[in-house]
C-alpha positions in Angstrom: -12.7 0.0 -11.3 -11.3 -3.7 -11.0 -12.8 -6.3 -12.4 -12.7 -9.4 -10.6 -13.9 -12.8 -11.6 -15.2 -15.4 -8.7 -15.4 -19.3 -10.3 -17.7 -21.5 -8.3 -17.1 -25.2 -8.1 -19.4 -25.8 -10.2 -17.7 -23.7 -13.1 -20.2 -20.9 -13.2 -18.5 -17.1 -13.5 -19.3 -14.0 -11.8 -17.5 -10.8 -12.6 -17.7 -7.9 -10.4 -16.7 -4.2 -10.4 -14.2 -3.5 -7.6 -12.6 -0.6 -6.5 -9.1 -0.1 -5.9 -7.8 -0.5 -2.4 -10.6 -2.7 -1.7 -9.8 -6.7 -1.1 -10.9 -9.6 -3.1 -13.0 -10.6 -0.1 -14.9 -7.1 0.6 -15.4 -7.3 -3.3 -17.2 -10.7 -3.1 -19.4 -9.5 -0.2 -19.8 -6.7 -2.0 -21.1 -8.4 -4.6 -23.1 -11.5 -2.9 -20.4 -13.8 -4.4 -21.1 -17.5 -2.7 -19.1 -19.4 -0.7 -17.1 -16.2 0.4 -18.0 -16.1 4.4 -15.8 -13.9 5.6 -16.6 -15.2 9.4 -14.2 -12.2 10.6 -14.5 -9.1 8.5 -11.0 -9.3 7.2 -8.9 -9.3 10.0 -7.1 -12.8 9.2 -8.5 -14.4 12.3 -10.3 -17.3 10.2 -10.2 -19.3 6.9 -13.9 -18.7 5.6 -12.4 -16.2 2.5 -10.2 -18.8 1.2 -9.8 -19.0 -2.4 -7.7 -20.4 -4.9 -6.0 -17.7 -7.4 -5.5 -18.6 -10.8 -2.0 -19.7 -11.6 -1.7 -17.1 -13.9 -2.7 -14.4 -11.4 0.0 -15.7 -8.9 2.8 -13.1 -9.3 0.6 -10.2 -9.4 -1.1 -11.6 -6.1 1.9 -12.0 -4.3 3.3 -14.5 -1.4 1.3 -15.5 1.4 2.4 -14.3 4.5 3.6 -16.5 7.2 0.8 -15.7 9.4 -1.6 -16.3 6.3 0.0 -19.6 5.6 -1.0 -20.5 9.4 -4.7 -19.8 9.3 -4.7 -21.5 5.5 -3.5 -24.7 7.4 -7.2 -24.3 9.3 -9.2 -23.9 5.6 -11.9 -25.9 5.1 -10.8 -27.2 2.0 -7.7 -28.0 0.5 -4.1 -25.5 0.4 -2.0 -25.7 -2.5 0.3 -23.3 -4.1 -2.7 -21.0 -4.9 -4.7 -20.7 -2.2 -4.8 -17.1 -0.3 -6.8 -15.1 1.8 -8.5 -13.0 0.0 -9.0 -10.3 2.6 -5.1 -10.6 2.1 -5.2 -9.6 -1.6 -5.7 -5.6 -1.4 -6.7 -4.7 -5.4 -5.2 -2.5 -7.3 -5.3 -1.0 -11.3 -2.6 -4.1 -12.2 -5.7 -6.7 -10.7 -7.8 -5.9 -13.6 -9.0 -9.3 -14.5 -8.3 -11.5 -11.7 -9.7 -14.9 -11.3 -10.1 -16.5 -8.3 -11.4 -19.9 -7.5 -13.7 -20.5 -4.8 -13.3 -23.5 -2.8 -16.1 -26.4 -2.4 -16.1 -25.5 1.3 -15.6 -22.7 3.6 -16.4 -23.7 7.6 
């Protein structure tokens, strides 16, 4: 298992078990994590799974893709250097740990 952390707005922290090969999104519904929407089930069509990883997390997460950067530019909240899709972050034994940040809004 993977062990993800989800940070709310409002600071609180909830860590989740995950299993490999599933993404950071299907972990958080998973899991009831709020403000993870997921308006498309994962197949990059919308910006409702948007989080922000932690910059520590960054090279392990890897790049946005091009396409990912496009639907990020139709987030809710904010992009910056950390923001992915987290349907676009598929876990794996090195993700043990990750924190992600979820944004103040989703749609």
């Amino acid at each position: 298992m993977v062990k993800v952390t989800y940070i709310q707005p409002d600071g609180s922290e909830t860590t989740v078990d995950a299993a490999a090969g599933e993404s950071v999104m299907q972990a958080a519904l998973n899991n009831s994590i709020p403000g993870i929407i997921a308006e498309c089930g994962g197949s990059m069509a919308c910006a409702t799974c948007h989080v922000y990883v932690a910059e520590d997390w960054l090279d392990k997460t890897g790049k946005r893709s091009e396409s990912e950067e496009d639907m990020l530019d139709c987030a809710a909240s904010e992009m910056n250097e950390t923001s992915r899709l987290s349907c676009q972050i598929t876990l794996t034994a090195a993700h043990d740990g990750l924190r992600v940040h979820v944004p103040e809004e989703q749609v």
